[in-house]
FIRO-63341 format. One record per residue (C-alpha): chain; x, z, y; residue number from 1. Coordinates in pm, whole numbers, plus 50000, padded with zeros to 5 digits. Example, Ala and Ser with C-alpha at 12.3 -4.5 7.8 and 13.67 -1.06 7.14 Angstrom:
2
<volo A,<51230,50780,49550>,1>
<volo A,<51367,50714,49894>,2>
! end
This chain:
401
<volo A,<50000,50000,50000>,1>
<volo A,<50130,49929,50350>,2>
<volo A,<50184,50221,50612>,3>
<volo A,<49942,50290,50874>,4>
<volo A,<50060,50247,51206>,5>
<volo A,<49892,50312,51512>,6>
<volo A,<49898,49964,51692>,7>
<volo A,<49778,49998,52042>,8>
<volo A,<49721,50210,52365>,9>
<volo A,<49446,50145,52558>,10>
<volo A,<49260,50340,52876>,11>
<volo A,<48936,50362,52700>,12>
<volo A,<48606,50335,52941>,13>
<volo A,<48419,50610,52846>,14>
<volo A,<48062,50540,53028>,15>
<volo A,<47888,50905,53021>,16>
<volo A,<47941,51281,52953>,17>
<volo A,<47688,51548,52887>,18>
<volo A,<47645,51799,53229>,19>
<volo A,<47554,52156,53230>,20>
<volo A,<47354,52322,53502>,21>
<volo A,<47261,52204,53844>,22>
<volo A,<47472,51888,53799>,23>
<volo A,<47239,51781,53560>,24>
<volo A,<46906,51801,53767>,25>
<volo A,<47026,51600,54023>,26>
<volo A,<47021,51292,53792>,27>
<volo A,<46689,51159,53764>,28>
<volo A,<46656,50799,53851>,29>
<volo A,<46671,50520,53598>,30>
<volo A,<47085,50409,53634>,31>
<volo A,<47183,50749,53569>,32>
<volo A,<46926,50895,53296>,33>
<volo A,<46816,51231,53300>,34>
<volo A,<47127,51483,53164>,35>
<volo A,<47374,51207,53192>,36>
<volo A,<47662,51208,53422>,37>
<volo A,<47764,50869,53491>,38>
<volo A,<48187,50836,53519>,39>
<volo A,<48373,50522,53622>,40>
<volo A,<48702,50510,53459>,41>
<volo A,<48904,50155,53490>,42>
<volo A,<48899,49960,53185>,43>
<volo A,<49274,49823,53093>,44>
<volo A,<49284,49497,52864>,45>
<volo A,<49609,49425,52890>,46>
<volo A,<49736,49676,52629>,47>
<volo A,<49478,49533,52366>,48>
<volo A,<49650,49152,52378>,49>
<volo A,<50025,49281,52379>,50>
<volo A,<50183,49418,52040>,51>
<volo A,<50478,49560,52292>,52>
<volo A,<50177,49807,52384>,53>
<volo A,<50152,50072,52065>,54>
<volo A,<49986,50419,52076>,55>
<volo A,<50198,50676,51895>,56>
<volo A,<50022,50977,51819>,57>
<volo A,<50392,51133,51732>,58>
<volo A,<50261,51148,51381>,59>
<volo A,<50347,50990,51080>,60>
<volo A,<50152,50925,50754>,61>
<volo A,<50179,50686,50489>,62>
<volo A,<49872,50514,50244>,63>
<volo A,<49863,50687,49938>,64>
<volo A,<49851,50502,49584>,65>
<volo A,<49519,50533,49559>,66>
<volo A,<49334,50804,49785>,67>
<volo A,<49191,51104,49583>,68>
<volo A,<49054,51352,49869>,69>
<volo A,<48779,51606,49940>,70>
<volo A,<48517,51700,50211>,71>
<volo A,<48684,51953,50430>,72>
<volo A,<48395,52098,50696>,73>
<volo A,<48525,52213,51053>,74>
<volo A,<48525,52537,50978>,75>
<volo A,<48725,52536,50662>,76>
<volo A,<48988,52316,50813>,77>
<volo A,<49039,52580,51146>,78>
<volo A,<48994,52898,50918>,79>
<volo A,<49170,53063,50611>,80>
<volo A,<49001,52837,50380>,81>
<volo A,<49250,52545,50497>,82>
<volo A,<49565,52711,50318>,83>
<volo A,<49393,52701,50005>,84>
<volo A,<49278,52318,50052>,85>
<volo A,<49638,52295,50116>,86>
<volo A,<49788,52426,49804>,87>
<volo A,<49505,52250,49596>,88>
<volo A,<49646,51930,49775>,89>
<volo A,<50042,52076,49664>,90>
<volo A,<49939,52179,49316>,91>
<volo A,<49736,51862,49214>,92>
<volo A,<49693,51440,49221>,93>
<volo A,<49447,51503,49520>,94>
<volo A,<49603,51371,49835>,95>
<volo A,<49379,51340,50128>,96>
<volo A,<49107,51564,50302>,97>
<volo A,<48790,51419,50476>,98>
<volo A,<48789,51645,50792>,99>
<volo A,<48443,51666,50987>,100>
<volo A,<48498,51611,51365>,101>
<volo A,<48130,51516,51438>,102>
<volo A,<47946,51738,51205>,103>
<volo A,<47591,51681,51048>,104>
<volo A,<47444,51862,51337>,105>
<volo A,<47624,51658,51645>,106>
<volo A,<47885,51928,51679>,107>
<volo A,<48220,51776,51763>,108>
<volo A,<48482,52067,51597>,109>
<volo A,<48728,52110,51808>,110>
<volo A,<48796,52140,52193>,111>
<volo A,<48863,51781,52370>,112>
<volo A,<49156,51751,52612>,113>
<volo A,<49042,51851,52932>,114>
<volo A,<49004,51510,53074>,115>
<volo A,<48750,51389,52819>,116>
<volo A,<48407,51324,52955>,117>
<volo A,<48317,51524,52632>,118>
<volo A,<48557,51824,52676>,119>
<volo A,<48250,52043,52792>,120>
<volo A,<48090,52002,52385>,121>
<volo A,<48338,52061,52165>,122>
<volo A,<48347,52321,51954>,123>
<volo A,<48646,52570,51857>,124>
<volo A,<48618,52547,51479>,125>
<volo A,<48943,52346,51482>,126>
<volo A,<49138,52571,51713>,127>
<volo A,<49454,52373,51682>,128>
<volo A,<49384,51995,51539>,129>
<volo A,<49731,51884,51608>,130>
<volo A,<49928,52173,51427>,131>
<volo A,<49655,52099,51139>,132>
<volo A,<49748,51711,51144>,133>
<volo A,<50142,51853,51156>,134>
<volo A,<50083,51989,50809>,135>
<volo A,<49893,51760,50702>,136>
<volo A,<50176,51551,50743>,137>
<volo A,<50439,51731,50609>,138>
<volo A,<50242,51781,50307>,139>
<volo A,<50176,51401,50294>,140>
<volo A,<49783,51461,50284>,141>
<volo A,<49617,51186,50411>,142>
<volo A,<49404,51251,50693>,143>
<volo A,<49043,51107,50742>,144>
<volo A,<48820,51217,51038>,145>
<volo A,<48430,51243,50939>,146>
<volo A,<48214,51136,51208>,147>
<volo A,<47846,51188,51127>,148>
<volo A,<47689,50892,51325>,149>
<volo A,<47287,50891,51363>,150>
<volo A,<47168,51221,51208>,151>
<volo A,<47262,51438,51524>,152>
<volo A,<47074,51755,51613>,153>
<volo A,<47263,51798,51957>,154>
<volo A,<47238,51476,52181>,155>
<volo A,<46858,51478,52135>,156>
<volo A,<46839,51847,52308>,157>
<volo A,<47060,51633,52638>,158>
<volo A,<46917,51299,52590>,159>
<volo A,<46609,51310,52441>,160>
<volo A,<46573,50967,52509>,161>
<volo A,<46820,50837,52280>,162>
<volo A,<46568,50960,51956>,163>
<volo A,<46307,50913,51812>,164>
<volo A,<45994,51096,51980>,165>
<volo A,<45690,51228,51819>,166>
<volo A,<45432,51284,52129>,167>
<volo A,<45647,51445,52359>,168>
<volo A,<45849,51590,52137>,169>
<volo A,<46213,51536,51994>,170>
<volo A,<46106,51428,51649>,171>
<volo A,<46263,51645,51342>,172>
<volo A,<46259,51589,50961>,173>
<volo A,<46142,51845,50675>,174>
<volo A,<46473,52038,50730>,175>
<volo A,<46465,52059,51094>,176>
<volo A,<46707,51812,51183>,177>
<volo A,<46736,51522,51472>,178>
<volo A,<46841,51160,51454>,179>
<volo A,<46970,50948,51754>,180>
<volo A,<46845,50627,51815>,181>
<volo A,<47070,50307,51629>,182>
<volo A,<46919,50036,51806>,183>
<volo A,<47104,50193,52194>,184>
<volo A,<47461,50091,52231>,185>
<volo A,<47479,50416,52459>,186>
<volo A,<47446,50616,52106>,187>
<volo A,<47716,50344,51976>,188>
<volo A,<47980,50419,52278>,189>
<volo A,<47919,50757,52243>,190>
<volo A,<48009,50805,51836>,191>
<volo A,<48302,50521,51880>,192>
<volo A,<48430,50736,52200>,193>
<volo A,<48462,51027,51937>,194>
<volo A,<48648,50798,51692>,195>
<volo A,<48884,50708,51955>,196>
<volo A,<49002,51010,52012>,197>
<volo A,<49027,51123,51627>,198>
<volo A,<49240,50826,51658>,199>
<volo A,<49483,50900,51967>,200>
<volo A,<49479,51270,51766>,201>
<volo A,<49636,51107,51457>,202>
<volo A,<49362,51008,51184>,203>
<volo A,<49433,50747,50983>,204>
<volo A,<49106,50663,50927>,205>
<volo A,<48751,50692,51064>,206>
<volo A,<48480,50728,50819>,207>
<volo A,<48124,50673,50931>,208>
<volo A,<47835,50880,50749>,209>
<volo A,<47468,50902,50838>,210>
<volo A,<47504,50518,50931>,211>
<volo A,<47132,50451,50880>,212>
<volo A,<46770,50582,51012>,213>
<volo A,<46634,50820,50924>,214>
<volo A,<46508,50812,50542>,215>
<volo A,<46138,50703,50517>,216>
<volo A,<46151,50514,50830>,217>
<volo A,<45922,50204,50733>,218>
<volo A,<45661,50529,50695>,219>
<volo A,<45678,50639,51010>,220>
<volo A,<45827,50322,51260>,221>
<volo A,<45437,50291,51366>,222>
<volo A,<45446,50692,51516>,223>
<volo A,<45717,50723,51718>,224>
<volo A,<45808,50604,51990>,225>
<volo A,<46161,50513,52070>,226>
<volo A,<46312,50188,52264>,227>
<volo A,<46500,49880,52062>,228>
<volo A,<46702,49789,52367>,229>
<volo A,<46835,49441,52278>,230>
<volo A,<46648,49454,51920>,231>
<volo A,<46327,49416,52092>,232>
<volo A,<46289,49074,52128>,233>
<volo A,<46466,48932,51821>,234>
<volo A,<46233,48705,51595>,235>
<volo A,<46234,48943,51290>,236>
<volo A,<46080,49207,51110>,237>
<volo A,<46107,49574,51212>,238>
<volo A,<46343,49593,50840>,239>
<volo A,<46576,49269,51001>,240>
<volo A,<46563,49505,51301>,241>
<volo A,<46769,49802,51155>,242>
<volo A,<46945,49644,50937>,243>
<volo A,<47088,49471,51188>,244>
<volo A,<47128,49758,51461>,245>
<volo A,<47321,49922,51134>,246>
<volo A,<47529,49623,51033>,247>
<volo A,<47633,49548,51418>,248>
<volo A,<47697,49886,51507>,249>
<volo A,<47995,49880,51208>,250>
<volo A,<48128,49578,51312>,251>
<volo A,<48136,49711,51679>,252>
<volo A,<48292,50046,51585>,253>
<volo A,<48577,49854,51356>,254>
<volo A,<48648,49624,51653>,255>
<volo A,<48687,49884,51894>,256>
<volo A,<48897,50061,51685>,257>
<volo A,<49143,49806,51613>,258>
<volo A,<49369,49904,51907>,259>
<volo A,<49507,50221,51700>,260>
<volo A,<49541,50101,51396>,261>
<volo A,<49280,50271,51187>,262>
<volo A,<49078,50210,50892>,263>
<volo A,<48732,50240,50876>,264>
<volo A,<48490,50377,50630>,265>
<volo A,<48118,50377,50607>,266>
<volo A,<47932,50634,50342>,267>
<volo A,<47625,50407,50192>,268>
<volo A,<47382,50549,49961>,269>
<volo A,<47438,50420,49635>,270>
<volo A,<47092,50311,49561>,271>
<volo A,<47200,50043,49857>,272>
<volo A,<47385,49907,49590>,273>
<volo A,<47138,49784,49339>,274>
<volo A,<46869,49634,49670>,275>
<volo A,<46865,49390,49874>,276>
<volo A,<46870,49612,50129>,277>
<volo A,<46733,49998,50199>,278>
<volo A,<46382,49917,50421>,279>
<volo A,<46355,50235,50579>,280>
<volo A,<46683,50368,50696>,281>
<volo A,<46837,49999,50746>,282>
<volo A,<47098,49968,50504>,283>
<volo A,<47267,49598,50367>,284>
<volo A,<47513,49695,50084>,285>
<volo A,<47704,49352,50150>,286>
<volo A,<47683,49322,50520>,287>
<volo A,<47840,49687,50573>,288>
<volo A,<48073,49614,50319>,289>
<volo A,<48183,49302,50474>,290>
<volo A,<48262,49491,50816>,291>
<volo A,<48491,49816,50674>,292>
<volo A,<48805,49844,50514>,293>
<volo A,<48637,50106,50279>,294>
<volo A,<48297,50165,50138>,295>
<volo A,<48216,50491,50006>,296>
<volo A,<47872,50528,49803>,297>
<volo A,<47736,50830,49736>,298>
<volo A,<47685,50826,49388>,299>
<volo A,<47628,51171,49260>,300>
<volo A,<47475,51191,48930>,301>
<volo A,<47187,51475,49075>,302>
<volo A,<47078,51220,49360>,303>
<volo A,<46944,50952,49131>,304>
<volo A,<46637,50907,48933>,305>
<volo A,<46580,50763,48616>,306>
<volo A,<46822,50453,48733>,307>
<volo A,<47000,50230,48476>,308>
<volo A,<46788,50401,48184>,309>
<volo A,<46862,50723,48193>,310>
<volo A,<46645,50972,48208>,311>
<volo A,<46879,51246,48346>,312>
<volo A,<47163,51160,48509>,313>
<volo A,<47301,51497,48618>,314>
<volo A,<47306,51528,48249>,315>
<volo A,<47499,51257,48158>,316>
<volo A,<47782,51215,48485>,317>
<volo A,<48016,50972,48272>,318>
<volo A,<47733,50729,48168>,319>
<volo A,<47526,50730,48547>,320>
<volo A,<47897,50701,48717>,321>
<volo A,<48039,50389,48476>,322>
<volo A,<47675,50194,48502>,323>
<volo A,<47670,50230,48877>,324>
<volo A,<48027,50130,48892>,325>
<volo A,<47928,49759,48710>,326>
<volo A,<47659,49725,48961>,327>
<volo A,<47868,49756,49255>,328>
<volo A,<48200,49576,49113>,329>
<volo A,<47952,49268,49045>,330>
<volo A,<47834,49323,49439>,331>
<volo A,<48171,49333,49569>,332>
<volo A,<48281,49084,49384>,333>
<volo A,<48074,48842,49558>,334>
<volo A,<48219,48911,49907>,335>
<volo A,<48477,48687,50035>,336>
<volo A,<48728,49009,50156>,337>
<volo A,<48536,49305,50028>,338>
<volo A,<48665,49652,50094>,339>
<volo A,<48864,49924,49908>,340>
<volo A,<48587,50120,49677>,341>
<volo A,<48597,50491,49712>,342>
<volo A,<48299,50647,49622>,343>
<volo A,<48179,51033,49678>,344>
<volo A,<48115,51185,49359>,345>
<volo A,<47990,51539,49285>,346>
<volo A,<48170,51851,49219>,347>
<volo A,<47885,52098,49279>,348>
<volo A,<47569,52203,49091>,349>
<volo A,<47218,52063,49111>,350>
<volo A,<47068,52379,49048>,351>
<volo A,<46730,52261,49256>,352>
<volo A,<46661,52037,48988>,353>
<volo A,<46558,52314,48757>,354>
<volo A,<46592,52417,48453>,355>
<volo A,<46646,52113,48184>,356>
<volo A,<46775,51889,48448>,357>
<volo A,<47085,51985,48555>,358>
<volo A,<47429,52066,48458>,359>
<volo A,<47626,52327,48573>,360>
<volo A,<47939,52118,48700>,361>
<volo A,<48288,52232,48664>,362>
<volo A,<48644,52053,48510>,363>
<volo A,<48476,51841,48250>,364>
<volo A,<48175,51665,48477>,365>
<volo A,<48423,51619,48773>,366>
<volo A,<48656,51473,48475>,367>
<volo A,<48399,51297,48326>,368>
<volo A,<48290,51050,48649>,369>
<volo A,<48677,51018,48749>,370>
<volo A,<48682,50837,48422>,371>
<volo A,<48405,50658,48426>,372>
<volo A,<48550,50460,48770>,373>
<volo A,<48912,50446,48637>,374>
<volo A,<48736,50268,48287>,375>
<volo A,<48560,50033,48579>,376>
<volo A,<48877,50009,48764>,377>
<volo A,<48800,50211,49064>,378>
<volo A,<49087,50425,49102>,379>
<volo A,<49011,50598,49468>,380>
<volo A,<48726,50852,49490>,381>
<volo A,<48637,51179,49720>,382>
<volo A,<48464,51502,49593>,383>
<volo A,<48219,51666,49736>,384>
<volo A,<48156,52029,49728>,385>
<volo A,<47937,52130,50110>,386>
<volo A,<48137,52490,50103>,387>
<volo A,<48467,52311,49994>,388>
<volo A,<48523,52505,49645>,389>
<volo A,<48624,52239,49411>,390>
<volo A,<48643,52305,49037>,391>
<volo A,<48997,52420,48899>,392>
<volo A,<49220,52255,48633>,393>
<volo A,<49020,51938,48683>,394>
<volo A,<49324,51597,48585>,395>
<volo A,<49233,51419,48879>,396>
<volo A,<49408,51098,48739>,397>
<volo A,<49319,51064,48389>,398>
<volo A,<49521,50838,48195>,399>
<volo A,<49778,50798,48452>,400>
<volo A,<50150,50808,48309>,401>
! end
């Protein structure tokens, strides 16, 4: 694999920031929207054209053989739990953490430099992102930033505008959570903004999750009321709509990105996989595929139905792993440059699904998918585990000499 190297500096325009107080009443006209603090910063292109223009974040990383990582939240990467992560990384095959810097709330984890538009809403669960990147390089962990795009629980509380609005409210799903709007560049600039500065941090990659609507969308696109900016007027369905609001907003955030050198990820559902395309939340296997340099489905055995005949897939990880793994190497296969494959597979247990229906998940079921996708030829994978306590003893590289 070649080393990742930063390519470009560039004096990013960053069009808005989020106010506090009296600053933000005084905005209330249409140019400057309501909680919205409109900045003009001068937009450089020179740097983009030139190669003689390269942004060095001072740090150095290299592309592993094959990335084997795990979810790391914000809080576990700026508390105690990070030294453990750590010495799973030094005692194992595993070689990369997926760090959250936007998490599935909206939070952005760590403080901002001062002269970000966004310093006034970052969080201090990272307390020190560069000294955590420092290890991370001497330890030769590979670092990916986690930005969680759509499903965001803080904008809407700012900018209610930029959701989805049920009467006059800010509308929520069944677990109380928000979604911006994909169809607004504003909520584009905003998420690629973040991944910009990941980037001038020192992530080697930006991966993309909650790149969709919300799920059940086609149920409710007649209720609320939200704005399609330039999707309005296109001659297609509401489904052609998001799907391509999702697609372009991928190919957007990859191009902007280019400048520092980056790779870029999207998380898919893997159901996307085996469709045409998702109705609801706007996903095109394919199309996102053909507009990353990674795809990672979410293919945890508990997640699925009774897909590819079986009846219980959190009972049978090797088998639901291996037959989703043919479905997707046939879809890839298809694409003129298709990505690197790196799906998300579990390493937790599926309790909810009651008794009968679920395996409790440990060494042998994390074992079991690795080897399904190594005996499909996927060799790359992340594990999840939401409070980041991953099985022990688990060969994360079966068969390897």
């Amino acid at each position: 694999m070649k080393k990742l190297i930063a390519t470009a500096g560039i004096a990013v325009a960053l069009i808005w920031q989020l106010p506090t107080g009296a600053a933000a009443e005084k905005e209330d006209n249409k140019s400057n929207l309501p909680g919205m603090r409109k900045i003009a910063v001068k937009v450089n292109e020179s740097p983009i054209q030139s190669p003689r223009f390269v942004y060095d974040s001072g740090l150095n990383f290299k592309y592993p053989d094959a990335v084997r990582g795990i979810y790391v939240t914000g809080h576990s990467a700026g508390g105690n739990r990070f030294d453990e992560l750590v010495k799973l990384m030094d005692t194992t095959d595993l070689n990369a953490m997926v760090i959250d810097i936007k998490d599935d709330w909206g939070n952005i984890t760590y403080k901002l430099p001062k002269d970000s538009p966004y310093a006034n809403i970052g969080q201090n669960f990272i307390k020190d992102p560069k000294a955590m990147l420092k290890v991370m390089e001497e330890k030769e962990i590979y670092p990916i930033g986690r930005i969680v795009v759509f499903k965001d629980s803080t904008l809407p509380k700012e900018r209610p505008d930029l959701s989805f609005l049920d009467g006059e409210k800010v509308w929520v799903n069944g677990r109380g959570e928000s979604f911006v709007n994909p169809f607004l560049k504003e909520v584009w600039d905003y998420n690629v903004d973040l991944a910009i500065e990941a980037a001038k941090l020192g992530f080697q990659e930006i991966q993309f999750d909650y790149v969709r609507f919300p799920e059940g969308f086609e149920n409710r696109d007649d209720q609320l009321v939200y704005d399609m900016g330039e999707y309005k007027d296109m001659d297609e369905d509401n489904v052609q709509k998001r799907v391509h609001a999702v697609t372009d907003f991928v190919e957007y955030a990859r191009e902007k990105l280019k400048p520092y050198g980056v790779k870029v990820s999207v998380d898919i559902f893997g159901y996307t996989a085996t469709l045409p395309e998702a109705p609801g939340i706007g996903q095109n296997f394919s199309k996102i595929s053909e507009n990353v340099d990674v795809i990672s489905s979410m293919i945890y055995p508990s997640h699925w139905t009774s897909y590819f005949g079986i009846a219980k897939p959190d009972l049978e990880p090797y088998k639901l792993v291996r037959e989703y793994a043919k479905v997707e190497n046939a879809k890839l296969a298809e694409l003129k440059d298709a990505p690197i494959s790196r799906p998300w597979l579990q390493d937790f247990t599926a309790s909810y699904l009651g008794s009968g229906n679920y395996l409790v998940y440990g060494k042998a079921e994390v074992e079991a998918q690795i080897r399904a996708l190594y005996d499909e030829g996927i060799t790359e994978y992340l594990l999840w585990n939401a409070g980041n306590k991953y099985s022990p003893n688990v060969d994360y590289t079966p068969g390897k000499d």
